[in-house]
C-alpha positions as CSV (number, residue, x, y, z in Angstrom):
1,X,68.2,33.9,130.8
2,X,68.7,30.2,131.2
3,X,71.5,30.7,133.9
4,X,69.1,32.6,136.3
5,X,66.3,29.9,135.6
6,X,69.2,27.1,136.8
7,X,69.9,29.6,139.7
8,X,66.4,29.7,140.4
9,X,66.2,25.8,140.3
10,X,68.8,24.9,142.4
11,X,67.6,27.4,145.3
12,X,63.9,26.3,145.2
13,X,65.3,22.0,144.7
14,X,67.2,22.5,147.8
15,X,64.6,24.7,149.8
16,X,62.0,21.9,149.1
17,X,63.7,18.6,150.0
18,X,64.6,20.6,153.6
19,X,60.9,21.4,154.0
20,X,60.5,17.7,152.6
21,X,62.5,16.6,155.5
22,X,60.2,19.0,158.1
23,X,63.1,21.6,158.2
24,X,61.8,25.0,159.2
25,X,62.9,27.8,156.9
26,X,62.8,30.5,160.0
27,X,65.7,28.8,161.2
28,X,67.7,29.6,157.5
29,X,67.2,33.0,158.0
30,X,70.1,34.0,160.2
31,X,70.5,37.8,159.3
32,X,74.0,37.6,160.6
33,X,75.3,34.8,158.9
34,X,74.2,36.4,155.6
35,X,76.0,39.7,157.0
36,X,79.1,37.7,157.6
37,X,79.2,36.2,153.6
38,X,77.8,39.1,152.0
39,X,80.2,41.5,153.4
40,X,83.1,39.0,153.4
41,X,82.2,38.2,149.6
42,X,81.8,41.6,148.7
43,X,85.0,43.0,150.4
44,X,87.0,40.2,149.1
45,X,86.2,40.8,145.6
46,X,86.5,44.5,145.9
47,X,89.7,44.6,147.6
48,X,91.8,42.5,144.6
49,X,89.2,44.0,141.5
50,X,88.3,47.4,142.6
51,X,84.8,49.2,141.5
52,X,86.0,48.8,138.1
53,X,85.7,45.1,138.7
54,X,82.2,45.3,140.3
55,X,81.1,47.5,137.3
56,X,82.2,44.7,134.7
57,X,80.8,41.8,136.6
58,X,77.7,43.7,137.1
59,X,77.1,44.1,133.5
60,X,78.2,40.6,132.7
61,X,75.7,39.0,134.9
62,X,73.0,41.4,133.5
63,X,74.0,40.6,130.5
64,X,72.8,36.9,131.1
65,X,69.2,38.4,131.1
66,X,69.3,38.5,127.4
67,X,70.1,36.3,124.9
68,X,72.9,35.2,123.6
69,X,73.1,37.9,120.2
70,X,76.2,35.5,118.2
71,X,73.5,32.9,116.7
72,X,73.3,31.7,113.4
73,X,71.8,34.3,112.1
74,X,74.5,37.2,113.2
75,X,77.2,34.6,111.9
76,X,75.6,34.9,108.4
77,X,75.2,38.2,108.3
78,X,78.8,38.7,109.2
79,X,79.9,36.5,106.4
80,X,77.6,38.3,104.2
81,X,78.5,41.9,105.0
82,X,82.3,40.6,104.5
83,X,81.5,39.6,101.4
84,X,79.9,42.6,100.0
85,X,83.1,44.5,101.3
86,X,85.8,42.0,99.2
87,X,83.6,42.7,96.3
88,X,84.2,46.2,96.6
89,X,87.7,45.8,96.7
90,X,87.5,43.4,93.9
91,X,85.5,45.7,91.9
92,X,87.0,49.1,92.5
93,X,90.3,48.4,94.2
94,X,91.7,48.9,97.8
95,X,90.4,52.6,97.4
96,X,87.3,51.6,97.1
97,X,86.8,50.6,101.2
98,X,87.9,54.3,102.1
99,X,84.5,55.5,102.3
100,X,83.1,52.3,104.5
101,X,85.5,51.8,107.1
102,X,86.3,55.4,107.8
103,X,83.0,56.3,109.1
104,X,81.3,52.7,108.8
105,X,78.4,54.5,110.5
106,X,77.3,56.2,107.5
107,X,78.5,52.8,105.2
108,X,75.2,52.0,102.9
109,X,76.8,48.4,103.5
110,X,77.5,48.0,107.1
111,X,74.3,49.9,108.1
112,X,72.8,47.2,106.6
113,X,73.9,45.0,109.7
114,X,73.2,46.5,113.1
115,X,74.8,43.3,115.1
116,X,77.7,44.3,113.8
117,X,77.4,47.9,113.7
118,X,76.7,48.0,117.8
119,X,79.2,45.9,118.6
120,X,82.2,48.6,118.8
121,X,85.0,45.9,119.7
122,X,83.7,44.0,116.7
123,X,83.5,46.6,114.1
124,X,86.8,49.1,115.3
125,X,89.1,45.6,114.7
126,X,87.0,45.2,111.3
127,X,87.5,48.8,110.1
128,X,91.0,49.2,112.0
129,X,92.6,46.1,110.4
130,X,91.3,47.0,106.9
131,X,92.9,50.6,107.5
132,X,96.2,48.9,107.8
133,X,95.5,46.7,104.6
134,X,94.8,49.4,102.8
135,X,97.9,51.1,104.1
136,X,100.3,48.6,102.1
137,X,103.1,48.2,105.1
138,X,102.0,45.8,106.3
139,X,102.3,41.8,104.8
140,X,99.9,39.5,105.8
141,X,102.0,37.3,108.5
142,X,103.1,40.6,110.5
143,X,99.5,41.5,110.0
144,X,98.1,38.0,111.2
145,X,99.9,38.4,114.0
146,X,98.8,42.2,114.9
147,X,95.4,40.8,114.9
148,X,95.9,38.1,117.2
149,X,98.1,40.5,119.8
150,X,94.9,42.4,119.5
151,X,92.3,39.9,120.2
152,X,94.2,38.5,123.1
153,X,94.4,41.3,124.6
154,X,91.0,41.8,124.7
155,X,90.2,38.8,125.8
156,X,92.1,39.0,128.8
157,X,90.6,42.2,129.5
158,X,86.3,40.8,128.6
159,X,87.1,37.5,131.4
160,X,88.4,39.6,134.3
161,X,84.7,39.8,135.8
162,X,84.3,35.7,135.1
163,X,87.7,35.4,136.7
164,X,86.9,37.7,139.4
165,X,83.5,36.0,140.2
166,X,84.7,32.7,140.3
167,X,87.4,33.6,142.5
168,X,85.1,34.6,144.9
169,X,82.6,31.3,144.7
170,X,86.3,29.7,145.6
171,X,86.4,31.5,149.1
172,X,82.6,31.5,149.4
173,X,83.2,27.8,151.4
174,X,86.2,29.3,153.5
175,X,83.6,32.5,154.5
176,X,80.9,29.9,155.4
177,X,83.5,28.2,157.8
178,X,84.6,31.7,159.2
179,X,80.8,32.1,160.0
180,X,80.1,28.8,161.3
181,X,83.0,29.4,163.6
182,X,81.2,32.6,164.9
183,X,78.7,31.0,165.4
184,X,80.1,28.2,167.8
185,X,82.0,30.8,169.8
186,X,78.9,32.2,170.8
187,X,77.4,28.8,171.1
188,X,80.5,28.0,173.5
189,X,79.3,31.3,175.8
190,X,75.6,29.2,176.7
191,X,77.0,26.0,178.0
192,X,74.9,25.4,181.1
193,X,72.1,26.8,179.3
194,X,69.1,25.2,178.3
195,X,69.7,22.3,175.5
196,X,67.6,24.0,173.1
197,X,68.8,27.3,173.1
198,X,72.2,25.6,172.7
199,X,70.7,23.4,169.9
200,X,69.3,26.4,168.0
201,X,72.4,28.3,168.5
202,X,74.5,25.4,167.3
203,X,72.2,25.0,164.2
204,X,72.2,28.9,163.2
205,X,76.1,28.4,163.3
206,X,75.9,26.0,160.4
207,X,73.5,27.9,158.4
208,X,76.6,29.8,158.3
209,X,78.6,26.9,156.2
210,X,75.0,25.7,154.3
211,X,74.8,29.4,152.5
212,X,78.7,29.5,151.8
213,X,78.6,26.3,149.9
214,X,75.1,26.6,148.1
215,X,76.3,30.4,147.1
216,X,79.1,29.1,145.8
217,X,78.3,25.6,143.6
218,X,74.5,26.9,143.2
219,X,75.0,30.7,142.4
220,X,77.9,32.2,141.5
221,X,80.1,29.1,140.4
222,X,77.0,28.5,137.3
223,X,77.0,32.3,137.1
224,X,81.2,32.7,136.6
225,X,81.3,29.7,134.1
226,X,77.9,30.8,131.9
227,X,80.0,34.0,131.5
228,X,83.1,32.3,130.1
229,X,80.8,31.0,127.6
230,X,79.6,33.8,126.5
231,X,82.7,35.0,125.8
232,X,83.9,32.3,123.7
233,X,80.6,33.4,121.5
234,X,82.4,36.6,121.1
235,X,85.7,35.4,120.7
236,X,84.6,32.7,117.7
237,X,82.6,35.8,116.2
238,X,86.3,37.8,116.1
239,X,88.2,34.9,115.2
240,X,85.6,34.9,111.9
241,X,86.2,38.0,111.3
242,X,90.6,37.9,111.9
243,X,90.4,34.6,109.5
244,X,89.0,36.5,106.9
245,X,90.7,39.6,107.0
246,X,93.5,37.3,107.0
247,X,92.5,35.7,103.8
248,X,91.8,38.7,101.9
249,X,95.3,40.5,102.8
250,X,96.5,37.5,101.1
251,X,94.9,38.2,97.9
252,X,92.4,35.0,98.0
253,X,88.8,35.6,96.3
254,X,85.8,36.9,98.2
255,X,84.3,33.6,98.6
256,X,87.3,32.3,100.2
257,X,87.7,34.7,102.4
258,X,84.4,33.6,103.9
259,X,85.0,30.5,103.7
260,X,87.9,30.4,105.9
261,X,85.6,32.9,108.4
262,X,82.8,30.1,108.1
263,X,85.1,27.4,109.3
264,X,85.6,28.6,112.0
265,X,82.2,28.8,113.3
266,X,81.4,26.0,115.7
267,X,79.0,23.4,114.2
268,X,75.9,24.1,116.1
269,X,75.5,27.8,114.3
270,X,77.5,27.1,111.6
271,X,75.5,27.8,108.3
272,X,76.4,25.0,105.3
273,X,78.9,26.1,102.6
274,X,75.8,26.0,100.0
275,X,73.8,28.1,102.4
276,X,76.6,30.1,102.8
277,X,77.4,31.0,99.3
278,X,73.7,31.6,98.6
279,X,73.1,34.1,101.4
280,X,76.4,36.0,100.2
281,X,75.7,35.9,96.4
282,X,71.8,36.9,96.8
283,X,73.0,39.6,98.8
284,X,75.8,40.4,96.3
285,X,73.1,40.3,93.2
């Protein structure tokens, strides 16, 4: 939500300090300047993404509208729900996770978390990787390394539509130039005209360059990069998770096992180990 209110801020910043300097805005609304970058923009990015691309960056910037769903409280929760799962292997053995992960839908202990539960990528690694534990061909190196094959690959795929946007707030100045150019080949065709039809024809030529460079630093640029953070949210909440599936493979304690999730939280949503450890053993009792 913030990123749109920053959007917002830039646009109505700059709008005011040109009516602050007696600009008119009738002369910023040159219909075929925004044909020229719109198109341009759009065409660009479709041609190297596809419509697969503009369905992803769709939904990413939409996905800006709400709020950011890894905060402290989905961190805990996550730690405590991992938690309550070691102590069932710890209690009844390996077997004792069939029932959860296999249709963790119907688990009287994930459905206790619905953060979790909804978030598919999250919850199919969770349940996948415990699968494999429970499997006993896997050692805990090879199966490090599984998990990290599978989380970059993921990530790879979750920033194409930051990539993608970005790449076009790069060419956004070049599309500007392209129209501003246009423009002065038209302007070129009324020499011997009147001065101020030349002068208005000259000015609508560089509203051309004005809306490629404020789309790209103002809009999409802030747009692209408050995406990328959003994905390292995700990506910290399914490193806590590989660390402690990690952990546990290796036969260290249920507390532990947490403990190495919790660190890697960043500081800012990180809950305290004593806050930690009482969230986990209430839950537990």
């Amino acid at each position: 939500m913030f990123t749109i209110i920053g959007v917002v801020v830039v646009l109505v910043a700059v709008l005011a300090g040109y009516l602050m300097h007696h600009g008119r805005l009738a002369i910023l609304l040159q219909w075929n300047e925004f044909v020229i970058l719109g198109g341009a923009g759009f065409g660009s990015f479709m041609a190297a993404h596809g419509m697969t691309g503009v369905k992803g960056a769709i939904q990413g910037v939409l996905g800006l509208l709400k709020p950011d769903p890894y905060t402290k409280g989905a961190f805990v929760d996550l730690l405590k729900m991992m938690y309550a799962l070691f102590n069932v292997a710890r209690k009844e053995g390996l077997l004792g996770l069939e029932k959860h992960i296999e249709t963790p839908a119907n688990s009287d202990i994930l459905g206790k978390y619905p953060t979790f539960i909804n978030n598919h990528h999250a919850c199919d690694f969770f349940c996948d990787t415990l699968k494999v534990i429970l499997s006993g061909s896997v050692g805990p190196h090879d199966l490090s390394e599984m998990m990290e094959l599978d989380l970059e690959v993921a990530h790879k795929t979750a920033e194409m539509p930051a990539q993608a946007i970005q790449t076009v707030s790069d060419a956004m100045p070049g599309f500007g130039i392209v129209a501003a150019v246009l423009g002065i080949i038209v302007t070129m065709g009324k020499i011997g005209g009147e001065a101020a039809a030349i002068g208005m024809s000259v000015a609508g030529a560089l509203v051309g360059t004005f809306l490629g460079i404020l789309a790209a630093y103002g809009i999409l640029s802030p747009i692209a990069k408050a995406m990328e953070l959003r994905l390292a949210s995700e990506s910290m909440y399914m490193n806590c998770i590989r660390h402690a599936l990690f952990s546990f493979a290796r036969g260290e304690a249920p507390i532990t096992c947490v403990e190495f999730a919790r660190r890697n939280i960043e500081p800012s949503v990180r809950p305290g180990f004593s806050e930690m450890e009482a969230a986990v053993k209430d839950k537990a009792a």
